[in-house]
VOZA-901213 format. One record per residue: z, x, y of N, C-alpha, C in turn; chain. Coordinates in Angstrom, 3 decimals. Example, Ala and Ser with C-alpha at 12.3 -4.5 7.8 and 13.67 -1.06 7.14 Angstrom:
<vofi n_pz="7.800" n_px="13.190" n_py="-5.690" ca_pz="7.800" ca_px="12.300" ca_py="-4.500" c_pz="7.800" c_px="13.200" c_py="-3.300" cadena="A"/>
<vofi n_pz="7.080" n_px="12.850" n_py="-2.250" ca_pz="7.140" ca_px="13.670" ca_py="-1.060" c_pz="7.870" c_px="12.900" c_py="0.030" cadena="A"/>
//
This chain:
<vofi n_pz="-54.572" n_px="41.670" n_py="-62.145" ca_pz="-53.299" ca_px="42.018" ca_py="-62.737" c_pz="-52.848" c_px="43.354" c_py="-62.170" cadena="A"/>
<vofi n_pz="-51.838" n_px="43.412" n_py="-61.968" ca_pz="-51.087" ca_px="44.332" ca_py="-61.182" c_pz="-50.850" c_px="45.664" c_py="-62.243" cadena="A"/>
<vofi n_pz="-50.825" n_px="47.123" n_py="-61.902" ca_pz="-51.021" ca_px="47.772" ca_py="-63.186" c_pz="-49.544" c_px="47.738" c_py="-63.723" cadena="A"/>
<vofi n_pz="-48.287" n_px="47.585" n_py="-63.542" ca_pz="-46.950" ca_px="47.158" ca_py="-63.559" c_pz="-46.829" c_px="46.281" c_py="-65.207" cadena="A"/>
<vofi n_pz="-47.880" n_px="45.400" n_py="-64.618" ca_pz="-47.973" ca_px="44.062" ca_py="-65.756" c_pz="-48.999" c_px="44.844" c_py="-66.954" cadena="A"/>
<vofi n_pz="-49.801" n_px="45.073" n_py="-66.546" ca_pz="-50.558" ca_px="45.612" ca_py="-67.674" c_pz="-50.109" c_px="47.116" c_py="-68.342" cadena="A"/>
<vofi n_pz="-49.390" n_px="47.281" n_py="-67.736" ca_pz="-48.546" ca_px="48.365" ca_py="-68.468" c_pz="-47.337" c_px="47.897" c_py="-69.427" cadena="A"/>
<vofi n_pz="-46.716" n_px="46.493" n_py="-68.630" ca_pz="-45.943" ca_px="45.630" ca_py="-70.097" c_pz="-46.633" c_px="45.372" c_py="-70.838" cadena="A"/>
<vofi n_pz="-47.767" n_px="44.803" n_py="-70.516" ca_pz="-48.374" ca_px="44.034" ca_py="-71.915" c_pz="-48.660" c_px="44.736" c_py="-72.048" cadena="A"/>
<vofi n_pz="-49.304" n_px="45.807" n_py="-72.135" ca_pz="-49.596" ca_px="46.812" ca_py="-73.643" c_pz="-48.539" c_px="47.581" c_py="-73.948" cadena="A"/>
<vofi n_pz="-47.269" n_px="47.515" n_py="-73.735" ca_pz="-46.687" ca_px="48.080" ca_py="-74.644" c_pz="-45.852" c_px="46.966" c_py="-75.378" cadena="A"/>
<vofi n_pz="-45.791" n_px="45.382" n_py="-74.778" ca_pz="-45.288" ca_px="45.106" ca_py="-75.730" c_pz="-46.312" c_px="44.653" c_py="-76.883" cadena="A"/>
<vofi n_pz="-47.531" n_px="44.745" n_py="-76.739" ca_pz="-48.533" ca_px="44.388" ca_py="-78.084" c_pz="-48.242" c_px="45.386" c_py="-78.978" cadena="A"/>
<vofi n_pz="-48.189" n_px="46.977" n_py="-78.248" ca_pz="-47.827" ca_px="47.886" ca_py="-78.963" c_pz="-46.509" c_px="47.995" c_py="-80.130" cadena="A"/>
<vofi n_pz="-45.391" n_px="46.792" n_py="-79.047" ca_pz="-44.417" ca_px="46.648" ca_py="-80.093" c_pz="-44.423" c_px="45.851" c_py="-81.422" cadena="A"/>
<vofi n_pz="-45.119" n_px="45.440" n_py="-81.284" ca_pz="-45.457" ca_px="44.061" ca_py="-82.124" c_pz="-46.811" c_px="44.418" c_py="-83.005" cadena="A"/>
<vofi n_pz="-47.182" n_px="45.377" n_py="-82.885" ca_pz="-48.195" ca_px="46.219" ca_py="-84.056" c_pz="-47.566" c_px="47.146" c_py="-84.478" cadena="A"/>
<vofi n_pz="-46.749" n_px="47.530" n_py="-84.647" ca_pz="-46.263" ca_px="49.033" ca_py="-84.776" c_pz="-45.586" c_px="48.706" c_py="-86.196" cadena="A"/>
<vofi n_pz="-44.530" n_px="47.876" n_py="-86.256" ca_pz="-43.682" ca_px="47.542" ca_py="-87.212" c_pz="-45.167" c_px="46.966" c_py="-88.974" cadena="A"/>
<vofi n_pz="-45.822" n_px="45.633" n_py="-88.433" ca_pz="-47.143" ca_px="45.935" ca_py="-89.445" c_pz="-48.092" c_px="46.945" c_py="-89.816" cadena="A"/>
<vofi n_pz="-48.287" n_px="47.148" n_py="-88.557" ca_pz="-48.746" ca_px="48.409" ca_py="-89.559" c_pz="-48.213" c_px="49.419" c_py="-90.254" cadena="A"/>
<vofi n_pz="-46.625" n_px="49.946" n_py="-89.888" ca_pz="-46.106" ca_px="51.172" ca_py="-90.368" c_pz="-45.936" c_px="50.336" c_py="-91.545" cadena="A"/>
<vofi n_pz="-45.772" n_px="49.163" n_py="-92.050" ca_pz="-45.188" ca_px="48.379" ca_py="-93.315" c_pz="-47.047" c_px="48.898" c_py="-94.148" cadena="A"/>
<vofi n_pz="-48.277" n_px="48.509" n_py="-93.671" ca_pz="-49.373" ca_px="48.301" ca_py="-94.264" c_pz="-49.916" c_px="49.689" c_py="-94.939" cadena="A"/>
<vofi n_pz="-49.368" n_px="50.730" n_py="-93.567" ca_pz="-50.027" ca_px="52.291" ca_py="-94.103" c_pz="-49.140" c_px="52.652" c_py="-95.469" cadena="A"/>
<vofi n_pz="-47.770" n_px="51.910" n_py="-95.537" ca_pz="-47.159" ca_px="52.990" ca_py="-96.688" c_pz="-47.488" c_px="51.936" c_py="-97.744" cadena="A"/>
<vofi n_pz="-48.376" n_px="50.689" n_py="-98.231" ca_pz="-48.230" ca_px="50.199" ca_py="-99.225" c_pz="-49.288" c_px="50.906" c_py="-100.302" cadena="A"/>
<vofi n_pz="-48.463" n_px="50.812" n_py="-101.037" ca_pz="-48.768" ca_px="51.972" ca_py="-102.628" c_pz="-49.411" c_px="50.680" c_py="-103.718" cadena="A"/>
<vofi n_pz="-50.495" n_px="51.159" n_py="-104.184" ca_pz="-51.088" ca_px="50.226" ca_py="-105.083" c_pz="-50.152" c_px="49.626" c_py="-106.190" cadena="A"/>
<vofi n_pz="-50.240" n_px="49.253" n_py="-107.313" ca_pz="-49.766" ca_px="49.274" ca_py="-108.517" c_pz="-50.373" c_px="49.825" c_py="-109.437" cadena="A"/>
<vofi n_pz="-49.240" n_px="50.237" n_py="-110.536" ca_pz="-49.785" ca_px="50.981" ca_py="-111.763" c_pz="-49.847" c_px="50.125" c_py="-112.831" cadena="A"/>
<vofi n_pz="-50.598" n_px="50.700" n_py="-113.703" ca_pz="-50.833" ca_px="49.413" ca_py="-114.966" c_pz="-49.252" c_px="49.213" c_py="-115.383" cadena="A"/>
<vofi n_pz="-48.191" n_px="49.685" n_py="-115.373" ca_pz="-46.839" ca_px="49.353" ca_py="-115.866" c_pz="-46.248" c_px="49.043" c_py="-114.552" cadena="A"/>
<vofi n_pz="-46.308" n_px="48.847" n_py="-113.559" ca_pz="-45.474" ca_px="48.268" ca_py="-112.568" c_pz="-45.118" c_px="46.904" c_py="-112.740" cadena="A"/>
<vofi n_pz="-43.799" n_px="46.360" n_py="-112.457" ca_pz="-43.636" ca_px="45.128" ca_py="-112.107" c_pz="-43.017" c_px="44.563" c_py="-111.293" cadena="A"/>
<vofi n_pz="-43.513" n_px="43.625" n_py="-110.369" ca_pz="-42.729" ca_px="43.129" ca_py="-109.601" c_pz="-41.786" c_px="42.092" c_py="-109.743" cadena="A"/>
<vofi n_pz="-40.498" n_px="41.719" n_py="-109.974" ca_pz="-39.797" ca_px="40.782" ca_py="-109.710" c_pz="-39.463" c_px="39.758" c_py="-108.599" cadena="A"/>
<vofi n_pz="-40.351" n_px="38.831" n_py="-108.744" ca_pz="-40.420" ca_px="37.490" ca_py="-107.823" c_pz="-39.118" c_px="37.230" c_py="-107.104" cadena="A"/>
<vofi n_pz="-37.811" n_px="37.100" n_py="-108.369" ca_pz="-36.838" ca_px="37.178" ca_py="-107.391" c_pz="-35.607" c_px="37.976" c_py="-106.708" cadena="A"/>
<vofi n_pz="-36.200" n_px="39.133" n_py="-107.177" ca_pz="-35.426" ca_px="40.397" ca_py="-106.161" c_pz="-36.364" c_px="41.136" c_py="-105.546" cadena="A"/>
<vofi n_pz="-37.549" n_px="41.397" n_py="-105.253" ca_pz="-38.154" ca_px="42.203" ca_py="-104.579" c_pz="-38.246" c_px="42.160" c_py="-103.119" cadena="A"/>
<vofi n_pz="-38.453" n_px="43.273" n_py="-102.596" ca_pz="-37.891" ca_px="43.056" ca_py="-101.289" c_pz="-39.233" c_px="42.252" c_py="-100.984" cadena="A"/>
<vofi n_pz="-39.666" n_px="42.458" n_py="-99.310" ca_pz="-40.880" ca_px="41.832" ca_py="-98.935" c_pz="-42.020" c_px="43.051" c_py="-98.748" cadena="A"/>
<vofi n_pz="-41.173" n_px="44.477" n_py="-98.445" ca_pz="-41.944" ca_px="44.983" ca_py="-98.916" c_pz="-42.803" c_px="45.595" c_py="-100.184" cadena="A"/>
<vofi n_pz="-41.787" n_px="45.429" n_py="-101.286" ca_pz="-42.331" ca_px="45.325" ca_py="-102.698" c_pz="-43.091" c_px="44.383" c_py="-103.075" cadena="A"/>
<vofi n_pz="-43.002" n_px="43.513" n_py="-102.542" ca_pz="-43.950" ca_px="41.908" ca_py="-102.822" c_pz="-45.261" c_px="42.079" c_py="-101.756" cadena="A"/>
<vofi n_pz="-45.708" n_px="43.050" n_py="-101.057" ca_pz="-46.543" ca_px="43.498" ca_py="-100.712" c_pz="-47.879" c_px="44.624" c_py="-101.177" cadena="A"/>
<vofi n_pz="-46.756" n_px="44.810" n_py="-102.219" ca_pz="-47.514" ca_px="45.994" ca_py="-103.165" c_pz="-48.671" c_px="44.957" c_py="-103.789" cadena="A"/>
<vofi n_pz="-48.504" n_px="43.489" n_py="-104.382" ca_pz="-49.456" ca_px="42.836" ca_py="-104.636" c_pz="-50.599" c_px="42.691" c_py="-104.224" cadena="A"/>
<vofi n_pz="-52.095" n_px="42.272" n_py="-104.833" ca_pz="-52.695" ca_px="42.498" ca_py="-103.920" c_pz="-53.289" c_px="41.154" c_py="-103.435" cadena="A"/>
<vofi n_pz="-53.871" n_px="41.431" n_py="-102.547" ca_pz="-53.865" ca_px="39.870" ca_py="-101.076" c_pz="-52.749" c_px="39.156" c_py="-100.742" cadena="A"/>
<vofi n_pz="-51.532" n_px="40.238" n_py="-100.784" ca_pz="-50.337" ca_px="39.624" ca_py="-100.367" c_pz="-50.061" c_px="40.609" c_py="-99.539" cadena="A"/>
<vofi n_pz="-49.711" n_px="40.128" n_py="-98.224" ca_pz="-49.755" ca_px="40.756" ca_py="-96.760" c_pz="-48.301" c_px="40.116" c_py="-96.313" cadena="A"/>
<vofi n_pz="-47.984" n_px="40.655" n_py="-95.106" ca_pz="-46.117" ca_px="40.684" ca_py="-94.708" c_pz="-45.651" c_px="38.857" c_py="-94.283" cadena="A"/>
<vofi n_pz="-46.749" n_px="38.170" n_py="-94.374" ca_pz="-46.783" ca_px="36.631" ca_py="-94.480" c_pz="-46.662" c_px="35.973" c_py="-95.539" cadena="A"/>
<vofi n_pz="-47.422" n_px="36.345" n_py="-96.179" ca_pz="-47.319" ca_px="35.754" ca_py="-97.969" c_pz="-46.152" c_px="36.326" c_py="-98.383" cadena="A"/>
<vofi n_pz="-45.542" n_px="37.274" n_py="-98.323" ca_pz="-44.325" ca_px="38.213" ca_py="-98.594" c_pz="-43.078" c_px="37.576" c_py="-98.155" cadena="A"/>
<vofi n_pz="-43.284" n_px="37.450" n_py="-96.928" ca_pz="-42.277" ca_px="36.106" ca_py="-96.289" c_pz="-41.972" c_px="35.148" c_py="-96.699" cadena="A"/>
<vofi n_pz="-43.275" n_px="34.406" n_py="-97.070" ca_pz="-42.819" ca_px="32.981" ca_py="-97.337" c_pz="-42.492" c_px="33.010" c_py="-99.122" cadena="A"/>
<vofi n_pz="-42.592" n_px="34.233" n_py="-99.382" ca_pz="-42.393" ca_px="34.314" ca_py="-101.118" c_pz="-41.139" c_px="34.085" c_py="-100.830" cadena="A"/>
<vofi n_pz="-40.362" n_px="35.174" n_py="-100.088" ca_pz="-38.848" ca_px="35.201" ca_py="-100.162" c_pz="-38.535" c_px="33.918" c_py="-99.628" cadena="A"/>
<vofi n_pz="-39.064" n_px="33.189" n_py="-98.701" ca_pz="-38.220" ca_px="32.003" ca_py="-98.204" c_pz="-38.200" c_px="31.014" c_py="-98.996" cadena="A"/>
<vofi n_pz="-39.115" n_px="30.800" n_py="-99.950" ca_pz="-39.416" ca_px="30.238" ca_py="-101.108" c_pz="-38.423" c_px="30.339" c_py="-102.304" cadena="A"/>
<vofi n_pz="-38.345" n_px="31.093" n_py="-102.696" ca_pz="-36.943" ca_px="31.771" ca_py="-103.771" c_pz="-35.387" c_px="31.319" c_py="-103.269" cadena="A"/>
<vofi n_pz="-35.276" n_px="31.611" n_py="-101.374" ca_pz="-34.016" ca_px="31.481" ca_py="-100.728" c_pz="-33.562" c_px="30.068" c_py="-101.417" cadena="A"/>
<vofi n_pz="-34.844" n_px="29.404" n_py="-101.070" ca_pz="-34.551" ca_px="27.587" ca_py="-101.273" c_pz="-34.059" c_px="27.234" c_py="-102.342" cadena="A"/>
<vofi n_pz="-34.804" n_px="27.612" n_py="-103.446" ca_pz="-35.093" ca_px="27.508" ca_py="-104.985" c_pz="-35.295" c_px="29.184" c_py="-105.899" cadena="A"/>
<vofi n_pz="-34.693" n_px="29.339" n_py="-106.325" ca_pz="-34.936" ca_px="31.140" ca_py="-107.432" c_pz="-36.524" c_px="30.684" c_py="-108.293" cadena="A"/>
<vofi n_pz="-37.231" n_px="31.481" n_py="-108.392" ca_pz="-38.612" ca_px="31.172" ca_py="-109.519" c_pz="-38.039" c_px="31.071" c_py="-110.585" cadena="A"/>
<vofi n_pz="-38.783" n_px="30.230" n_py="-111.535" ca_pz="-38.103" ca_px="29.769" ca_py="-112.954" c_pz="-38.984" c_px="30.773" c_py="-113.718" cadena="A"/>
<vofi n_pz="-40.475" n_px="30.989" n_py="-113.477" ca_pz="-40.998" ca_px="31.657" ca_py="-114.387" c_pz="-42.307" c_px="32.095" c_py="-113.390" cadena="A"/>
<vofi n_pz="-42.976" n_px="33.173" n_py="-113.744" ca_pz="-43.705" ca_px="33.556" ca_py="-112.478" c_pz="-45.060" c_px="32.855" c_py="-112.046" cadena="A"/>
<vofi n_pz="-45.516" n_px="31.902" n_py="-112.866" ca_pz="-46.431" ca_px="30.503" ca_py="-111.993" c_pz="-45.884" c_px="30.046" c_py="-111.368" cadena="A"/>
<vofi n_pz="-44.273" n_px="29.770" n_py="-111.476" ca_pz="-44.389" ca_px="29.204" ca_py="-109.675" c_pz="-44.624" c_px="29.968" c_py="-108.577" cadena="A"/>
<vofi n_pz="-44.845" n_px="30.956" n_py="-108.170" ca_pz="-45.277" ca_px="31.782" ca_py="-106.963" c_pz="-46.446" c_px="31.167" c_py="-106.639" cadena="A"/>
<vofi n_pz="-47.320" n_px="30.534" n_py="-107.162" ca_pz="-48.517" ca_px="29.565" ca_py="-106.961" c_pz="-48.094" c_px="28.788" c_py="-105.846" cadena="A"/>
<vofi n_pz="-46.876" n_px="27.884" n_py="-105.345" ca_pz="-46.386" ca_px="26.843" ca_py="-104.871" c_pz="-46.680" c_px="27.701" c_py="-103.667" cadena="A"/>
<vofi n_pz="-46.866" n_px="29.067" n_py="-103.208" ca_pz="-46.750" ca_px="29.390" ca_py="-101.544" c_pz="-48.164" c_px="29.301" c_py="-101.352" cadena="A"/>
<vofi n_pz="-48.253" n_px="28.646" n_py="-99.982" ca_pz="-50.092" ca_px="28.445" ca_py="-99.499" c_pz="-50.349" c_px="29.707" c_py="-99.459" cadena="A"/>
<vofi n_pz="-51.900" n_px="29.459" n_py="-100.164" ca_pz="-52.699" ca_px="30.950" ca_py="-99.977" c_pz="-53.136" c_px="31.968" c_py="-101.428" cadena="A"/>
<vofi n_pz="-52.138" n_px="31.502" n_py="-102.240" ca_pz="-51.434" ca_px="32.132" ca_py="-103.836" c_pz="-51.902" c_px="31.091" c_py="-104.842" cadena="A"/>
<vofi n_pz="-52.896" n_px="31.505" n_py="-105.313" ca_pz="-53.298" ca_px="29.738" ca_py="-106.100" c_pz="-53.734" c_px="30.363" c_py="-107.509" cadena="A"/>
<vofi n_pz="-54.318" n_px="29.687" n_py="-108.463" ca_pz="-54.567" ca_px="30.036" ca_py="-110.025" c_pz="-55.308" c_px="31.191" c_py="-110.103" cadena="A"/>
<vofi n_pz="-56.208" n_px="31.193" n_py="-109.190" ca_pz="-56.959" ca_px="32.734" ca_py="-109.130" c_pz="-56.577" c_px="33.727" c_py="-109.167" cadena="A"/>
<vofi n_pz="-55.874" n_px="34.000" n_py="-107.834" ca_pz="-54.887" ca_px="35.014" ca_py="-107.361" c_pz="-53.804" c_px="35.759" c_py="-108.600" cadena="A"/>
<vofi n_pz="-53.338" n_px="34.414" n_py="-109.312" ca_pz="-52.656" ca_px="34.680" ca_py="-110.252" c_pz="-52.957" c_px="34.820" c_py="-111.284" cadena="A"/>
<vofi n_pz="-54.153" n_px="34.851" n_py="-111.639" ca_pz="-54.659" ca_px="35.167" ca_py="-112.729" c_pz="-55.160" c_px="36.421" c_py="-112.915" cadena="A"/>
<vofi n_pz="-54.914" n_px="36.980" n_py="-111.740" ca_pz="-55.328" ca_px="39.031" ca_py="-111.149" c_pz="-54.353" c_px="39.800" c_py="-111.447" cadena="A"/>
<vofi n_pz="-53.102" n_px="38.808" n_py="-111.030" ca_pz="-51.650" ca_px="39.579" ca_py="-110.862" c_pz="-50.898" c_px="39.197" c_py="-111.600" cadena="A"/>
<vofi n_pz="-50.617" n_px="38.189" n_py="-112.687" ca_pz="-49.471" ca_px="38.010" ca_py="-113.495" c_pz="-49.298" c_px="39.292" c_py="-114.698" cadena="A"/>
<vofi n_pz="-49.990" n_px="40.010" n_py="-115.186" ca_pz="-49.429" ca_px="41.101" ca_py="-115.466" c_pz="-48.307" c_px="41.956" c_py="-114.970" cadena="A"/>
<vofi n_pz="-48.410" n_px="41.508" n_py="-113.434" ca_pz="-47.391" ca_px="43.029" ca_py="-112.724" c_pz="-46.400" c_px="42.013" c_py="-112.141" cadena="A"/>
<vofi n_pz="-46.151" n_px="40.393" n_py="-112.746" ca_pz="-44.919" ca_px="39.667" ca_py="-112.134" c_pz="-44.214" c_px="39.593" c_py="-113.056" cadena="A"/>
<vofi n_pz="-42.952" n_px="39.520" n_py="-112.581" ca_pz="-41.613" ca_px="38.893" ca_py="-113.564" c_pz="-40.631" c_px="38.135" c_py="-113.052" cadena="A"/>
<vofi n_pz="-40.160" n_px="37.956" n_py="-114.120" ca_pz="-38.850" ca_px="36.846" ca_py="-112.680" c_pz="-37.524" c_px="37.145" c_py="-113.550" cadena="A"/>
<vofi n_pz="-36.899" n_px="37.732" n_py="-113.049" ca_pz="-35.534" ca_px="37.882" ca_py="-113.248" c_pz="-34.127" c_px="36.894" c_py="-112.536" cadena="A"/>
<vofi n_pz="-33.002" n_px="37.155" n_py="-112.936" ca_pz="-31.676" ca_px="36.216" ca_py="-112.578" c_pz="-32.461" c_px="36.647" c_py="-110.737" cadena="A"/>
<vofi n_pz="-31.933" n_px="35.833" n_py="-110.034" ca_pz="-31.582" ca_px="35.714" ca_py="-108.674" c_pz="-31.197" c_px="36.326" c_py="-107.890" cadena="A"/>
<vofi n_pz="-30.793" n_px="37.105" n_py="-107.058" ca_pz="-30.090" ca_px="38.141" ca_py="-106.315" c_pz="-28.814" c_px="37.300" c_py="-105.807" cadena="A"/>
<vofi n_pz="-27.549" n_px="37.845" n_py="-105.774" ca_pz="-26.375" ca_px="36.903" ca_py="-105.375" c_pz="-26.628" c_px="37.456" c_py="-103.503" cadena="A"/>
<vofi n_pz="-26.385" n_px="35.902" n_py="-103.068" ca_pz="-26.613" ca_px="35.897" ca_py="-101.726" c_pz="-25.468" c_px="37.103" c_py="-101.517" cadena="A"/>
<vofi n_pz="-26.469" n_px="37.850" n_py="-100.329" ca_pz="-25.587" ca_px="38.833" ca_py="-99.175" c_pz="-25.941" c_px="40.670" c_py="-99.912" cadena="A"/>
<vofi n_pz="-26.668" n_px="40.109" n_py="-101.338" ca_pz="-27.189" ca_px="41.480" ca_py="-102.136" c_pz="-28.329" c_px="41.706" c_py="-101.438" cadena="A"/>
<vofi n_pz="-28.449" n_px="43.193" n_py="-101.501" ca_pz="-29.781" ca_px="44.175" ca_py="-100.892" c_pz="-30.584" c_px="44.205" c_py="-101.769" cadena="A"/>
<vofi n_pz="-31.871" n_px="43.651" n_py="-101.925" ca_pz="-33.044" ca_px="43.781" ca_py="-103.126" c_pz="-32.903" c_px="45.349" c_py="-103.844" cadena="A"/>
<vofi n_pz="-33.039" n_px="45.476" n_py="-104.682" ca_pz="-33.082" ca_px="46.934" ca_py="-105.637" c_pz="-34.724" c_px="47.005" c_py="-105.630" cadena="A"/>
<vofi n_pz="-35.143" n_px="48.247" n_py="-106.336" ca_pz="-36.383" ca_px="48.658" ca_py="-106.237" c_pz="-36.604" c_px="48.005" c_py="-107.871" cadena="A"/>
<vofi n_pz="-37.768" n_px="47.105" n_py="-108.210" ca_pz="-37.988" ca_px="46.185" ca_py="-109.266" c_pz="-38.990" c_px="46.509" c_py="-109.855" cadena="A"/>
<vofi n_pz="-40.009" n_px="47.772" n_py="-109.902" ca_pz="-41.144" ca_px="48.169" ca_py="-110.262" c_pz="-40.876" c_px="49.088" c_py="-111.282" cadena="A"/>
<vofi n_pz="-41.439" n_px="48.969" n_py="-112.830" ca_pz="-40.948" ca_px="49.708" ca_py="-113.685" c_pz="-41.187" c_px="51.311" c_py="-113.637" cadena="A"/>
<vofi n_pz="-40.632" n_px="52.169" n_py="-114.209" ca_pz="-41.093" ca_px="53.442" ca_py="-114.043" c_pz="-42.778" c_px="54.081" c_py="-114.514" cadena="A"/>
<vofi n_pz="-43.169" n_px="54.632" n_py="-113.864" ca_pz="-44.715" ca_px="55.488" ca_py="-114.607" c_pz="-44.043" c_px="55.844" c_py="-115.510" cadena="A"/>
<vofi n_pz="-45.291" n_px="56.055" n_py="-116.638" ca_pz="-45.139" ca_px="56.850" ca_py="-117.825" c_pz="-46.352" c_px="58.061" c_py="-117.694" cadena="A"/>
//
């Protein structure tokens, strides 16, 4: 390989790590009063969950796009998210009205006390 080429490919791997990880270093745990809203949270708020990574986060939202959550067991329906999982985290879910298409997610995590 010519060093030309191997100087693209590593920077475009570089491009294509950069964006996950800067999303992974800033995720902030949850507090015993946090909550997330299933259907306004952004993907990075739906990351704050835990074993939910910028994939599961994805397909949460593409999930909702289709159909809004009725109540927060359905988040179960995305592969990967099953009775277990949810039986860790339904404390810190909620499901609120829908976001009207073309709205910017609001920040959905209740305040510390």
């Amino acid at each position: 390989m010519t060093r030309r080429l191997r100087l693209a490919v590593a920077v475009a791997v570089l491009a294509l790590a950069l964006p996950a990880s800067a999303a992974f270093t800033t995720k902030r745990a949850l507090g015993p009063n946090d909550r997330i809203d299933l259907n306004r949270a952004s993907t990075v708020e739906l990351m704050r969950l835990p074993g939910v990574g910028q994939k599961k986060a994805q397909a949460i939202v593409a999930l909702r796009a289709r159909r809004p959550f009725r109540k927060p067991e359905d988040v179960v329906a995305v592969k990967g998210l099953g009775p277990a999982w949810f039986a860790k985290v339904k404390a810190h879910l909620v499901v609120g009205a829908p976001l009207a298409a073309g709205t910017a997610p609001a920040v959905t995590t209740a305040s510390r006390k």
